[in-house]
PDB file of N, CA, C and O in Angstrom:
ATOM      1  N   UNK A   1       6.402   4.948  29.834  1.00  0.00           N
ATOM      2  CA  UNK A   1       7.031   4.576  28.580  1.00  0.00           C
ATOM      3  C   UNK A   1       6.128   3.595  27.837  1.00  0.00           C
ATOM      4  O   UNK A   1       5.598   2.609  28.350  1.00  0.00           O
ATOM      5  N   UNK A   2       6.007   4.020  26.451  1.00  0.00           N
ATOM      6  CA  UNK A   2       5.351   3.252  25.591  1.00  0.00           C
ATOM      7  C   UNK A   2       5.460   1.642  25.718  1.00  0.00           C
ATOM      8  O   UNK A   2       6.149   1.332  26.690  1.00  0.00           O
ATOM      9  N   UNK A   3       5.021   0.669  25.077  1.00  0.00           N
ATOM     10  CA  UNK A   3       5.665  -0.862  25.032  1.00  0.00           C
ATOM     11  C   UNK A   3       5.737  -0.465  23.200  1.00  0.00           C
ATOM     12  O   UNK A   3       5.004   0.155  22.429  1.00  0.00           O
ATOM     13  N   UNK A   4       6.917  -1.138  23.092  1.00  0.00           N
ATOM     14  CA  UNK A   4       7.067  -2.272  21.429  1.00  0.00           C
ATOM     15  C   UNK A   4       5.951  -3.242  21.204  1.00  0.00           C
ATOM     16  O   UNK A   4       5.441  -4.076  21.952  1.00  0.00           O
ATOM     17  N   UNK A   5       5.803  -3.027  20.424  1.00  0.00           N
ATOM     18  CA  UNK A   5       4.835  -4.147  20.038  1.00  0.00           C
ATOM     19  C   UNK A   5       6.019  -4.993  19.383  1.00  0.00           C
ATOM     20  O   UNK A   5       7.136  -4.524  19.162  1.00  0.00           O
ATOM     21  N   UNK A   6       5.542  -6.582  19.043  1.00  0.00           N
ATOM     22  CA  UNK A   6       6.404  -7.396  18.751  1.00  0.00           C
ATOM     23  C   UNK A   6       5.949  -7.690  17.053  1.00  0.00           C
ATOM     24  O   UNK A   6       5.087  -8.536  16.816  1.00  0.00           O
ATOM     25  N   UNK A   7       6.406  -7.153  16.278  1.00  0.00           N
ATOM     26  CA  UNK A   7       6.207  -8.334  14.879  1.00  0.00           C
ATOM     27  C   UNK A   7       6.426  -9.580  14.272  1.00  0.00           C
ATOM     28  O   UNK A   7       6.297  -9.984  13.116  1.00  0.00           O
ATOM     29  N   UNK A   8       6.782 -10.085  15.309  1.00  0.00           N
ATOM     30  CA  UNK A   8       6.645 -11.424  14.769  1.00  0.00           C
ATOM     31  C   UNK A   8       5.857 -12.043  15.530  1.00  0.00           C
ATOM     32  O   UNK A   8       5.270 -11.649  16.537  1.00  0.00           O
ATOM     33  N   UNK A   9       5.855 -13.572  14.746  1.00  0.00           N
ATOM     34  CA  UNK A   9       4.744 -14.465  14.501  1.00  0.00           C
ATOM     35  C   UNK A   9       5.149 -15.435  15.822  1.00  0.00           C
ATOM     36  O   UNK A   9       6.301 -15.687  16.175  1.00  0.00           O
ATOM     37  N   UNK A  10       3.600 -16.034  16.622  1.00  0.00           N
ATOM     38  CA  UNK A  10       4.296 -16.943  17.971  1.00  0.00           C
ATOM     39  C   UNK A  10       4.464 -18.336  17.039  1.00  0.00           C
ATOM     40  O   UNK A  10       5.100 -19.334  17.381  1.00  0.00           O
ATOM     41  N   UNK A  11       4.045 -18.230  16.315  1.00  0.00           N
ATOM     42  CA  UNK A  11       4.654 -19.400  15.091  1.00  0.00           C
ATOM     43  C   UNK A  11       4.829 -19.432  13.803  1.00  0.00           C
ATOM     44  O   UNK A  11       3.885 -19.433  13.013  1.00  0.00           O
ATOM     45  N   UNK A  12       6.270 -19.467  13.400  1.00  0.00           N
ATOM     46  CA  UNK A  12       6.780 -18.571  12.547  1.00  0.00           C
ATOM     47  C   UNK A  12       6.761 -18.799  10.936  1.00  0.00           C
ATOM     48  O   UNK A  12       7.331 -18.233  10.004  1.00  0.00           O
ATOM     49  N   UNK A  13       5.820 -19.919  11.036  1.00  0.00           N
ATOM     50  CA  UNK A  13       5.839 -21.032  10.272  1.00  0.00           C
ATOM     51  C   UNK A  13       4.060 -20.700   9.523  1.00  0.00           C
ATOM     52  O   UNK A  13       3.563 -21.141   8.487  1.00  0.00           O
ATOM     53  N   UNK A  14       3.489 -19.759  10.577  1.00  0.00           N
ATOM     54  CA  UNK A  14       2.026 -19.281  10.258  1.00  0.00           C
ATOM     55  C   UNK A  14       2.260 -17.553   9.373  1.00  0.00           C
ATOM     56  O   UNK A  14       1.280 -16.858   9.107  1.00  0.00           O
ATOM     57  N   UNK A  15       3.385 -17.213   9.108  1.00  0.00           N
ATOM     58  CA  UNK A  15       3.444 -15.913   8.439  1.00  0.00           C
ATOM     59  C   UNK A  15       3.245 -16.537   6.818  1.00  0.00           C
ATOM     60  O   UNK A  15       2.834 -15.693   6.023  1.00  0.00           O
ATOM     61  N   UNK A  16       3.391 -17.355   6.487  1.00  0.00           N
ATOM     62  CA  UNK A  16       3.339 -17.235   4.604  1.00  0.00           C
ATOM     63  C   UNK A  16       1.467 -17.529   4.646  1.00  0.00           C
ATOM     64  O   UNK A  16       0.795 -16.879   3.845  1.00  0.00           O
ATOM     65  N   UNK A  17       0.833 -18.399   5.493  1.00  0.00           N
ATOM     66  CA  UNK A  17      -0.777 -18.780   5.993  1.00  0.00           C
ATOM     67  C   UNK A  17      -1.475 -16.954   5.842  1.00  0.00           C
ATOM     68  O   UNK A  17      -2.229 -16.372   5.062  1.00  0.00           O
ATOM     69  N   UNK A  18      -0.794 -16.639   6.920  1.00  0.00           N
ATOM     70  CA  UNK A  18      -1.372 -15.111   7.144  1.00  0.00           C
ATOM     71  C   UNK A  18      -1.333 -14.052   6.048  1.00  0.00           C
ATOM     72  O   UNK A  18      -2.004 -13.020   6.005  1.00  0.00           O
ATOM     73  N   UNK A  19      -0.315 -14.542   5.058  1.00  0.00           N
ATOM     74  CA  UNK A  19      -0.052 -13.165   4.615  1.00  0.00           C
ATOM     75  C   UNK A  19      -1.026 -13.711   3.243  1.00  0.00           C
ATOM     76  O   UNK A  19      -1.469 -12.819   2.520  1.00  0.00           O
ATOM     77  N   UNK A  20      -1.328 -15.040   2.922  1.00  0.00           N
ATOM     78  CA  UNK A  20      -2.258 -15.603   2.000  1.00  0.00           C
ATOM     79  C   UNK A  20      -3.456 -15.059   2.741  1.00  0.00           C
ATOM     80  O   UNK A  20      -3.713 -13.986   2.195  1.00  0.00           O
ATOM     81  N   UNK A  21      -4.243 -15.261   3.638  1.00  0.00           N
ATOM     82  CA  UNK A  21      -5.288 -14.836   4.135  1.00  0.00           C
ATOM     83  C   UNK A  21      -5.624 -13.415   4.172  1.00  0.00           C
ATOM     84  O   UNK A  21      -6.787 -13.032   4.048  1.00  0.00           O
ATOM     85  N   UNK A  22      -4.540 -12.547   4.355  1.00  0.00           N
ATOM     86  CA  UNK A  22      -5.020 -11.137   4.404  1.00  0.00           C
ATOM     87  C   UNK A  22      -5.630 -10.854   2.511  1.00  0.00           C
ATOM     88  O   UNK A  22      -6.749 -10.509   2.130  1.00  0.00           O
ATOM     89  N   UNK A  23      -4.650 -11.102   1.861  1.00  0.00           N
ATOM     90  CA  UNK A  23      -4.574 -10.838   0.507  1.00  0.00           C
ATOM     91  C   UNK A  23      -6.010 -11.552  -0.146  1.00  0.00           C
ATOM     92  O   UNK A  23      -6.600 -11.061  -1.108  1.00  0.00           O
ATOM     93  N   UNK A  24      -6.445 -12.790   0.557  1.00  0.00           N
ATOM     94  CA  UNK A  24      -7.544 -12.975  -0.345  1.00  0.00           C
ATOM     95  C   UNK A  24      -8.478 -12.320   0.573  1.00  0.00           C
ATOM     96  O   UNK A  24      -9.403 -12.003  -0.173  1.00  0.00           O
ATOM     97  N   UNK A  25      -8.828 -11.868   1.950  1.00  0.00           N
ATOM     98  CA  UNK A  25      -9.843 -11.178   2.124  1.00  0.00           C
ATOM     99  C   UNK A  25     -10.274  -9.854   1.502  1.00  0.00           C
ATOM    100  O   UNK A  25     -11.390  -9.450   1.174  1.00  0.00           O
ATOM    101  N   UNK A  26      -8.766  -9.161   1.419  1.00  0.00           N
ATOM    102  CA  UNK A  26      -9.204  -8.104   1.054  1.00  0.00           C
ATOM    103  C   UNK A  26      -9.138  -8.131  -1.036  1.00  0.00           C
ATOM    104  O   UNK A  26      -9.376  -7.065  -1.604  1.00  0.00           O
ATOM    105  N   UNK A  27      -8.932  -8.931  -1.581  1.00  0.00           N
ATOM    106  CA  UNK A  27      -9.592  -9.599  -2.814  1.00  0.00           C
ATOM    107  C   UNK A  27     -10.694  -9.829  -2.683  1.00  0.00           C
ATOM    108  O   UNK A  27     -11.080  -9.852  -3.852  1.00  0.00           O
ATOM    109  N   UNK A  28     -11.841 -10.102  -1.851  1.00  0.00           N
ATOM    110  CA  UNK A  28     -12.982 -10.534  -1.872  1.00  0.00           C
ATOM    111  C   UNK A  28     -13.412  -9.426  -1.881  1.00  0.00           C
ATOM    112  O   UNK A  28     -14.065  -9.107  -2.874  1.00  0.00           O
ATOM    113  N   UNK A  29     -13.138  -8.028  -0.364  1.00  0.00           N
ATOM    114  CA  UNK A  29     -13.558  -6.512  -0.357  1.00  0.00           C
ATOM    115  C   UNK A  29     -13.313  -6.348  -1.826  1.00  0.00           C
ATOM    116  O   UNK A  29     -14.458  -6.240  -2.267  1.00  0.00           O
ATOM    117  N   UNK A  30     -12.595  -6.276  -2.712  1.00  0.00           N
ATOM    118  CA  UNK A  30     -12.589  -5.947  -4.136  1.00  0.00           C
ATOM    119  C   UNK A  30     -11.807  -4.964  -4.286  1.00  0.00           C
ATOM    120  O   UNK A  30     -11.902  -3.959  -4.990  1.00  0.00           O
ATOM    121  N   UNK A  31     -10.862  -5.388  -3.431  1.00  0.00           N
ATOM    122  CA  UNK A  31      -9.309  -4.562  -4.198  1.00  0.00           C
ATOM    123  C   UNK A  31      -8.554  -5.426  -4.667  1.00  0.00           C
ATOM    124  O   UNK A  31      -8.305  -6.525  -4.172  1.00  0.00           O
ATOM    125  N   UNK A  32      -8.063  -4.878  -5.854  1.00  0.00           N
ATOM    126  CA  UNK A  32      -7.112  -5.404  -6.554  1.00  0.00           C
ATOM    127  C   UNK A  32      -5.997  -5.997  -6.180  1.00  0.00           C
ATOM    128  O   UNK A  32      -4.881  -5.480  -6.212  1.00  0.00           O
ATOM    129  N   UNK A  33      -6.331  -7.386  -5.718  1.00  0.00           N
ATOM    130  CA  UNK A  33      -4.358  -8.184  -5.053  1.00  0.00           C
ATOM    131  C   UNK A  33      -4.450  -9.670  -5.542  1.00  0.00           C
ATOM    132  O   UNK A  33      -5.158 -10.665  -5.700  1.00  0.00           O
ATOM    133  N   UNK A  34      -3.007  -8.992  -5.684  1.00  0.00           N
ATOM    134  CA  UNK A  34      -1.938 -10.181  -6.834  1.00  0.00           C
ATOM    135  C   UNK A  34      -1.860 -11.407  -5.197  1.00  0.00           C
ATOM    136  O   UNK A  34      -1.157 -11.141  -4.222  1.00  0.00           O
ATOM    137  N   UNK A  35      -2.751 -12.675  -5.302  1.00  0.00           N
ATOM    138  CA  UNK A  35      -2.714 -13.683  -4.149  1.00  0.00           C
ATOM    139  C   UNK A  35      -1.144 -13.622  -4.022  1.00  0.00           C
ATOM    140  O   UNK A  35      -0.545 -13.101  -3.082  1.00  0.00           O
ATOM    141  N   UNK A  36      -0.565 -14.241  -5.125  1.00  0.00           N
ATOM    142  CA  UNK A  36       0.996 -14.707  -4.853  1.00  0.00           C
ATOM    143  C   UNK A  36       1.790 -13.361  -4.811  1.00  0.00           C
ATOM    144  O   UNK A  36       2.966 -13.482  -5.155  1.00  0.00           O
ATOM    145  N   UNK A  37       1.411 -12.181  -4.482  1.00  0.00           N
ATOM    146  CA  UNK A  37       2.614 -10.930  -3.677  1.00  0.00           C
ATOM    147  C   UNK A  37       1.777 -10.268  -3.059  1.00  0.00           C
ATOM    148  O   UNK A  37       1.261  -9.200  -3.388  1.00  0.00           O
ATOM    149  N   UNK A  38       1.593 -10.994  -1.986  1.00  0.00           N
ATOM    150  CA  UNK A  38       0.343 -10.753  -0.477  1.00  0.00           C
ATOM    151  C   UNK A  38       0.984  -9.652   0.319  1.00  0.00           C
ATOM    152  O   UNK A  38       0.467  -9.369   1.400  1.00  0.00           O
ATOM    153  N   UNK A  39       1.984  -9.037  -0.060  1.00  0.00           N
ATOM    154  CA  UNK A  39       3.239  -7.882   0.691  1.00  0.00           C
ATOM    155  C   UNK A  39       2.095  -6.529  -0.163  1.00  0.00           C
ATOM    156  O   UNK A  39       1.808  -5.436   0.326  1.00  0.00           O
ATOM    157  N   UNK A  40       1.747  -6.952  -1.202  1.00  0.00           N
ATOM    158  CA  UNK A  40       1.541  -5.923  -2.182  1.00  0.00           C
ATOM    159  C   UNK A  40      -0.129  -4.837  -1.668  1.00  0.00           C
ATOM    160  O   UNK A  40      -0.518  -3.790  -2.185  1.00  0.00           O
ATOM    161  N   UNK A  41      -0.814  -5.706  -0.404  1.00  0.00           N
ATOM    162  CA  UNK A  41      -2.076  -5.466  -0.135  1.00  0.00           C
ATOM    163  C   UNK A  41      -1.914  -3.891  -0.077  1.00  0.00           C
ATOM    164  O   UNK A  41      -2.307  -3.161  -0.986  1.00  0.00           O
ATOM    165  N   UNK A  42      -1.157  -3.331   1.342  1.00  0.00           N
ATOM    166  CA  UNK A  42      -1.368  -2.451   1.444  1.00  0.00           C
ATOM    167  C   UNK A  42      -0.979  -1.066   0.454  1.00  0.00           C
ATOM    168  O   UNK A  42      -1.129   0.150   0.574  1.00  0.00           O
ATOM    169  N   UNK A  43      -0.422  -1.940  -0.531  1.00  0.00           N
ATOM    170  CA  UNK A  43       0.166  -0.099  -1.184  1.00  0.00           C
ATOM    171  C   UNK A  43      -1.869  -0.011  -2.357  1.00  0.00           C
ATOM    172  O   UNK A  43      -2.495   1.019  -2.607  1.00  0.00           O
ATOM    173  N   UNK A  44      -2.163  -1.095  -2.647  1.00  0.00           N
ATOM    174  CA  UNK A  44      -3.644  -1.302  -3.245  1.00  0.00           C
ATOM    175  C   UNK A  44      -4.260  -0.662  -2.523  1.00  0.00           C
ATOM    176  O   UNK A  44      -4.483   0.461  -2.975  1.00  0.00           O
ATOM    177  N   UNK A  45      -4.957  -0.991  -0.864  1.00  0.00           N
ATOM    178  CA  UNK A  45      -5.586  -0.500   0.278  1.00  0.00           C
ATOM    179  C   UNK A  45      -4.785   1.249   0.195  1.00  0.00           C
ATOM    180  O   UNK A  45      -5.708   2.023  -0.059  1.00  0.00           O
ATOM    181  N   UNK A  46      -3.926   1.756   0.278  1.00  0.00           N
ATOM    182  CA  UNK A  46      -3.542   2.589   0.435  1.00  0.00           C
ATOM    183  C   UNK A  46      -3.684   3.801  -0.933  1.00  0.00           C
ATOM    184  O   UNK A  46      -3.351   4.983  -0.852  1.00  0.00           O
ATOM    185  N   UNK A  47      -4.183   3.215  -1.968  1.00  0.00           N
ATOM    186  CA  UNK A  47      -3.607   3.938  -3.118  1.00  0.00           C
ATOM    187  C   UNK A  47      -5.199   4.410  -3.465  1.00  0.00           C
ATOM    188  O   UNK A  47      -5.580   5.298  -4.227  1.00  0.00           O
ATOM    189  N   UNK A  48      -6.331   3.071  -2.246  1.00  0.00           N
ATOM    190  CA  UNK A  48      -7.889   3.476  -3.073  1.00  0.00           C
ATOM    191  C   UNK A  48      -7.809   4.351  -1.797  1.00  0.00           C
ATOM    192  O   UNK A  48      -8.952   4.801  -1.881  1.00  0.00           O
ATOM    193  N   UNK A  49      -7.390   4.835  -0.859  1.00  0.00           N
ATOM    194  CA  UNK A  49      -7.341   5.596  -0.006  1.00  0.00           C
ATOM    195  C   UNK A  49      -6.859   6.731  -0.410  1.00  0.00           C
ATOM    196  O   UNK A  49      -6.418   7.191   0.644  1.00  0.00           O
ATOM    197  N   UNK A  50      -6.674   7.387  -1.105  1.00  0.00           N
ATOM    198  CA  UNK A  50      -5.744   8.443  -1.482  1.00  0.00           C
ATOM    199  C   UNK A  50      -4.251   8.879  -0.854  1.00  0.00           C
ATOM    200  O   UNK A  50      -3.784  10.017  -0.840  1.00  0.00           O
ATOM    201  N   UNK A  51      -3.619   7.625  -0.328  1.00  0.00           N
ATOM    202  CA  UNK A  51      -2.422   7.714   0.449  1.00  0.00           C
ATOM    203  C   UNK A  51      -1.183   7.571  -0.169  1.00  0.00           C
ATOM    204  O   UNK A  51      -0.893   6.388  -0.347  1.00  0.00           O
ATOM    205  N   UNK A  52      -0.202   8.518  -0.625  1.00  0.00           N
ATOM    206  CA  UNK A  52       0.857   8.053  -1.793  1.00  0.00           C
ATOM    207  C   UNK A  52       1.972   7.178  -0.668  1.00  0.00           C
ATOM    208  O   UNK A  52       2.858   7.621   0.064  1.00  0.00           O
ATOM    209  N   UNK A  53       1.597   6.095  -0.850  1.00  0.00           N
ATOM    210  CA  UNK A  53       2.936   4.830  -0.075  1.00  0.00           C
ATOM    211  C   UNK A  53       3.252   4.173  -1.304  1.00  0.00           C
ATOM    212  O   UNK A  53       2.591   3.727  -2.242  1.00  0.00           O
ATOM    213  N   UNK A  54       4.382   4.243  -1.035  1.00  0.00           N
ATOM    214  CA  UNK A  54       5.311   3.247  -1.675  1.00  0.00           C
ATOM    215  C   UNK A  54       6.284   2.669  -1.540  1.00  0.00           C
ATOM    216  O   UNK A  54       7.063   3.483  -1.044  1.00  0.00           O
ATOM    217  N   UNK A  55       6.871   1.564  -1.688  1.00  0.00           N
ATOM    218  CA  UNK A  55       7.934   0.655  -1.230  1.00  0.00           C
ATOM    219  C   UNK A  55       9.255   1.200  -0.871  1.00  0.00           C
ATOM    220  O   UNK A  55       9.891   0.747   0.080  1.00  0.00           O
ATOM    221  N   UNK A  56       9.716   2.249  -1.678  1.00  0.00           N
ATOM    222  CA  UNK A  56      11.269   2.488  -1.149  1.00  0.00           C
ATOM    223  C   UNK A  56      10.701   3.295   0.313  1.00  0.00           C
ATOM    224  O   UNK A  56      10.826   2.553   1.287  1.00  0.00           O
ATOM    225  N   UNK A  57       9.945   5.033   0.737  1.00  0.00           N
ATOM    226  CA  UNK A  57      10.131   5.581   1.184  1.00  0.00           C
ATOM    227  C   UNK A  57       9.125   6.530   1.992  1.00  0.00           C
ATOM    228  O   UNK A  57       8.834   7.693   1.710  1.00  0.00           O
ATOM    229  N   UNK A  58       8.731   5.867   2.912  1.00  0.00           N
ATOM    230  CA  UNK A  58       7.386   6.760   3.328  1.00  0.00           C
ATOM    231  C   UNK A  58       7.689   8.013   4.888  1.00  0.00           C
ATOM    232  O   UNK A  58       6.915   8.462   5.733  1.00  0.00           O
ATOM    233  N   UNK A  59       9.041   8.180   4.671  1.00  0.00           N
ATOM    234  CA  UNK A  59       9.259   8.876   6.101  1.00  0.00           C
ATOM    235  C   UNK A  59       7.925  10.016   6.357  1.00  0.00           C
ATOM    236  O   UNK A  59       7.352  10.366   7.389  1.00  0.00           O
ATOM    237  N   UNK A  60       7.736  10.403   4.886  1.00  0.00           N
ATOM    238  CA  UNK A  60       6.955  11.771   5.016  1.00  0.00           C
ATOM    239  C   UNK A  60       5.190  11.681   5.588  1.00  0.00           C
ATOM    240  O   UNK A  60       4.412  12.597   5.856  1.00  0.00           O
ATOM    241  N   UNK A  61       5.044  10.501   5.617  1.00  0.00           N
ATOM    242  CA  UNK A  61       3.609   9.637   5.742  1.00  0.00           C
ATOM    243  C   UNK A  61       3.558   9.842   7.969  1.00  0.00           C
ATOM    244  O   UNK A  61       4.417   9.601   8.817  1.00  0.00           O
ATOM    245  N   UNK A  62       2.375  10.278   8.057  1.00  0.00           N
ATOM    246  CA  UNK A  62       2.491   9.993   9.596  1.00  0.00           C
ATOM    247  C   UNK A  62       1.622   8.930  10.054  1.00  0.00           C
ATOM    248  O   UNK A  62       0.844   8.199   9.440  1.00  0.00           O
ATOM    249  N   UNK A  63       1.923   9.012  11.230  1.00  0.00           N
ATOM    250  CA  UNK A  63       1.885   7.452  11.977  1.00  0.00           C
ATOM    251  C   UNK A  63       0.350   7.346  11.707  1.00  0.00           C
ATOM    252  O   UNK A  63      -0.130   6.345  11.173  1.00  0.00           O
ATOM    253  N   UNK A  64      -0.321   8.303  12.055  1.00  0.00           N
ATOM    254  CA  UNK A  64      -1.887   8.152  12.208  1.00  0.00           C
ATOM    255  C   UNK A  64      -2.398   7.890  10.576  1.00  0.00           C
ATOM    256  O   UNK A  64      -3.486   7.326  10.693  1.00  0.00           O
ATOM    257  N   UNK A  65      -2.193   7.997   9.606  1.00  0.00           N
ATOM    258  CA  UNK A  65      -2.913   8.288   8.190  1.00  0.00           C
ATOM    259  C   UNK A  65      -1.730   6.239   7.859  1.00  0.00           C
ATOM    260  O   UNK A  65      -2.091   5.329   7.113  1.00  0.00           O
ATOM    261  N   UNK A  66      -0.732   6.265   8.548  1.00  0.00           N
ATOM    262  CA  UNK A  66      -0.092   5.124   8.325  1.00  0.00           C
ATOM    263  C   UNK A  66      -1.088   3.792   9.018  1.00  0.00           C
ATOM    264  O   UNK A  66      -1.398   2.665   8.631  1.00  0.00           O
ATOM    265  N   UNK A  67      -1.316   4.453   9.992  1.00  0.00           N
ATOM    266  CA  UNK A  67      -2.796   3.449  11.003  1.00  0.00           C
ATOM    267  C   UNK A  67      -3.803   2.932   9.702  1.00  0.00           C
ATOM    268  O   UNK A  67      -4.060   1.835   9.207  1.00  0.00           O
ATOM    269  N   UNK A  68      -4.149   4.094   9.484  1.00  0.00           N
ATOM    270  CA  UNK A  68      -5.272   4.041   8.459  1.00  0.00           C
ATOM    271  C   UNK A  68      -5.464   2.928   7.615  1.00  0.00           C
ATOM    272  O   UNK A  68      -6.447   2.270   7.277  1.00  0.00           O
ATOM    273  N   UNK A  69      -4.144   2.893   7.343  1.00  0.00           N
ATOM    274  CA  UNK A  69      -3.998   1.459   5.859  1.00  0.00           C
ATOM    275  C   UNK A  69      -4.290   0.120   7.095  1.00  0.00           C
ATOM    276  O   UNK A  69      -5.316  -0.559   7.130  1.00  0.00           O
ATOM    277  N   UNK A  70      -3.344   0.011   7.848  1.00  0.00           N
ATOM    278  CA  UNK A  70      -3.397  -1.347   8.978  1.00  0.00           C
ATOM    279  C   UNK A  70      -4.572  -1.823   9.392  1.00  0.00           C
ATOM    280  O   UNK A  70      -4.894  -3.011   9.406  1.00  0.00           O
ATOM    281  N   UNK A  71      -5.485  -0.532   9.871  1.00  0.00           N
ATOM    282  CA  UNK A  71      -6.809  -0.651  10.359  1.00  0.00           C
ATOM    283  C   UNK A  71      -7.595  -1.397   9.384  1.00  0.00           C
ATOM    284  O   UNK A  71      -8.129  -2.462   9.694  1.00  0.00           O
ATOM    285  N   UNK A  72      -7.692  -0.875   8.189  1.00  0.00           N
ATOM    286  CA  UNK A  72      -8.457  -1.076   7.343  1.00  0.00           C
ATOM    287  C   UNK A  72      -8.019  -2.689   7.368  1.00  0.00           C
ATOM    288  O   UNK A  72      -8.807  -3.466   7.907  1.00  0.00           O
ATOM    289  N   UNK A  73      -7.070  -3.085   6.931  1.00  0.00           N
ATOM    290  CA  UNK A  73      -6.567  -4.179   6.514  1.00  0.00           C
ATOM    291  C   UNK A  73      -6.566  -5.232   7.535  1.00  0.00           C
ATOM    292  O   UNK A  73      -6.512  -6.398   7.143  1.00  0.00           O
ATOM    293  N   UNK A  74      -6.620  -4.977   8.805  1.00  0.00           N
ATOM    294  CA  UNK A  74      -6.298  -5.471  10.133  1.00  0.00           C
ATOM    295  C   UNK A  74      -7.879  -5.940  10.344  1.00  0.00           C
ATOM    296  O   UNK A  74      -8.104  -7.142  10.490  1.00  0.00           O
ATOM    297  N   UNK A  75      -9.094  -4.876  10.362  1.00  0.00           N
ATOM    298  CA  UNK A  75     -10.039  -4.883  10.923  1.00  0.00           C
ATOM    299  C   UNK A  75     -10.336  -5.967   9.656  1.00  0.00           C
ATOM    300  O   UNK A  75     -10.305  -7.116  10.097  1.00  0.00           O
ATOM    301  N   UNK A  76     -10.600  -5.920   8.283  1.00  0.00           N
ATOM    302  CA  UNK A  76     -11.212  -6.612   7.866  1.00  0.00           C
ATOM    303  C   UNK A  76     -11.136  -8.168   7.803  1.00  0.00           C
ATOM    304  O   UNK A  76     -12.065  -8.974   7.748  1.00  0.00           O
ATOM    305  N   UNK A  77      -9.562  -8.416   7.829  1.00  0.00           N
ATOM    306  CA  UNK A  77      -9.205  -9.675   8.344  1.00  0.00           C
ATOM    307  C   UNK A  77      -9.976 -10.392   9.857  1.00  0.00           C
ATOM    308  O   UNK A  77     -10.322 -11.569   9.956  1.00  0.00           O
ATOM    309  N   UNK A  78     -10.122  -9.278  10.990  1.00  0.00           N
ATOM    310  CA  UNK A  78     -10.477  -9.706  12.167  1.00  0.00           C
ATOM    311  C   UNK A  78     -12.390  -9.936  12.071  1.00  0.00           C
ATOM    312  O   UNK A  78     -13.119 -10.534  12.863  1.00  0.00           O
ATOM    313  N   UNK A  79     -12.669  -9.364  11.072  1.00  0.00           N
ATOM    314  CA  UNK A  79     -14.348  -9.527  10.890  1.00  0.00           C
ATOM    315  C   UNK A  79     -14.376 -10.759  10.276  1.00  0.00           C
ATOM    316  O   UNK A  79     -15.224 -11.637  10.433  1.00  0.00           O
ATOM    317  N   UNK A  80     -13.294 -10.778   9.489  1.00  0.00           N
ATOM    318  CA  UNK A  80     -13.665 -12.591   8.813  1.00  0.00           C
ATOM    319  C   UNK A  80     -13.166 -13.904   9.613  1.00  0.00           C
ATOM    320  O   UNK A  80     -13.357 -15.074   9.282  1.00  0.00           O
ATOM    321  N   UNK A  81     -12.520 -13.449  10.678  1.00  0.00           N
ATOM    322  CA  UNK A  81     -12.095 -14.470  11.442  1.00  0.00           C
ATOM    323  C   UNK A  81     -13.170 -14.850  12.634  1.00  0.00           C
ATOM    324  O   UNK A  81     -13.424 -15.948  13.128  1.00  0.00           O
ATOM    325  N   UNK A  82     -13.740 -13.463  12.933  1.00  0.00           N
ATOM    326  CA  UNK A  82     -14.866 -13.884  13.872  1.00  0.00           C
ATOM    327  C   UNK A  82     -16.218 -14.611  13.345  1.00  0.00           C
ATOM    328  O   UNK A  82     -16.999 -15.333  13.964  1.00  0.00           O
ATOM    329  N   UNK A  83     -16.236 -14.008  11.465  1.00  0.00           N
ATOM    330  CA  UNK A  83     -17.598 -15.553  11.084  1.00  0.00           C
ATOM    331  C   UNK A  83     -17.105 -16.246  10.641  1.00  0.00           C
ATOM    332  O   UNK A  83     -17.833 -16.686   9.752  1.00  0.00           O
ATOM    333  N   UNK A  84     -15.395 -17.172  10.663  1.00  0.00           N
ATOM    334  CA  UNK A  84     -15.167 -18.057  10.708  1.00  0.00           C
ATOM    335  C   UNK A  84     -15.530 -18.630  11.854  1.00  0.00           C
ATOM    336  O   UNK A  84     -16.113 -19.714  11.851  1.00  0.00           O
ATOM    337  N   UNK A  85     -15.239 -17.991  12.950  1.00  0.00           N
ATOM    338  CA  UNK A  85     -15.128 -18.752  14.213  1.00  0.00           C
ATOM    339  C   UNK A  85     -16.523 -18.908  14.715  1.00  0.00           C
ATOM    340  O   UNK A  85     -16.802 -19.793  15.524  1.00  0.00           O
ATOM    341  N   UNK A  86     -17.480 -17.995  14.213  1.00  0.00           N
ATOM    342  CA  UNK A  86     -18.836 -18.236  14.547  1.00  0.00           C
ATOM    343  C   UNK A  86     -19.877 -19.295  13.689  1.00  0.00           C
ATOM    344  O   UNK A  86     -20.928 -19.774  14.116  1.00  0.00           O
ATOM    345  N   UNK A  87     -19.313 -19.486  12.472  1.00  0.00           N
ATOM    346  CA  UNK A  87     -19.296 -20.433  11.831  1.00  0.00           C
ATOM    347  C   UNK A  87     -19.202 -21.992  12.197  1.00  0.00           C
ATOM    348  O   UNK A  87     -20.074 -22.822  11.940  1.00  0.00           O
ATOM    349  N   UNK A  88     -18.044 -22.220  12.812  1.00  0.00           N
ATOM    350  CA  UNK A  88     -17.588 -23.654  13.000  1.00  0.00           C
ATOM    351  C   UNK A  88     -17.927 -23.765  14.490  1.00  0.00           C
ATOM    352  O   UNK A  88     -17.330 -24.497  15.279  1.00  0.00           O
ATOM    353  N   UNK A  89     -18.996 -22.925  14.798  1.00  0.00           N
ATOM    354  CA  UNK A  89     -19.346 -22.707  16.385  1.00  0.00           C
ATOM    355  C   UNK A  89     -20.798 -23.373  15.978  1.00  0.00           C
ATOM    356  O   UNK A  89     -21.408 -24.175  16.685  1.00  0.00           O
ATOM    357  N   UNK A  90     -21.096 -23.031  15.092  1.00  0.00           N
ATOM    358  CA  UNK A  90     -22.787 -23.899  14.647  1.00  0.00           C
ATOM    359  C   UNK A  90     -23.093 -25.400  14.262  1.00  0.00           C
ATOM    360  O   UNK A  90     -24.247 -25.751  14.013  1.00  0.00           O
TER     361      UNK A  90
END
């Protein structure tokens, strides 16, 4: 049997931090995001993807092409955290 992954935060108090950080990295990649509606990244990430998501209803969207947007968005956050961290390592 599969595991759940958990969505929430081990401190819950670091989700409004995170969701500012995703939104300006991928503002820097040079997609279009509104800083103050950091919710808004992925339908941007998704829309230069050719992926029709949108807020009310994506049943028809599958899990793997749904990866797609996360990855993107996930990985680029995790590349800027590692030359942060390699950064303040110098």
């Amino acid at each position: 049997m599969a595991r759940r992954r958990s969505r929430s935060y081990v401190v819950p108090e670091a989700r409004q931090s995170m969701q500012y950080f995703k939104a300006e990295i991928m503002r820097k990649e040079g997609f279009n995001v509104n800083i103050n509606e950091p919710e808004t990244v992925k339908y941007e990430v998704a829309r230069s993807m050719g992926i029709p998501l949108n807020p009310k209803y994506n049943g028809e969207i599958q899990a793997a092409t749904a990866g797609k947007i996360g990855g993107k968005i996930g990985g680029m956050m995790v590349k800027e955290m590692v030359r942060m961290a390699k950064e303040s390592l110098l």
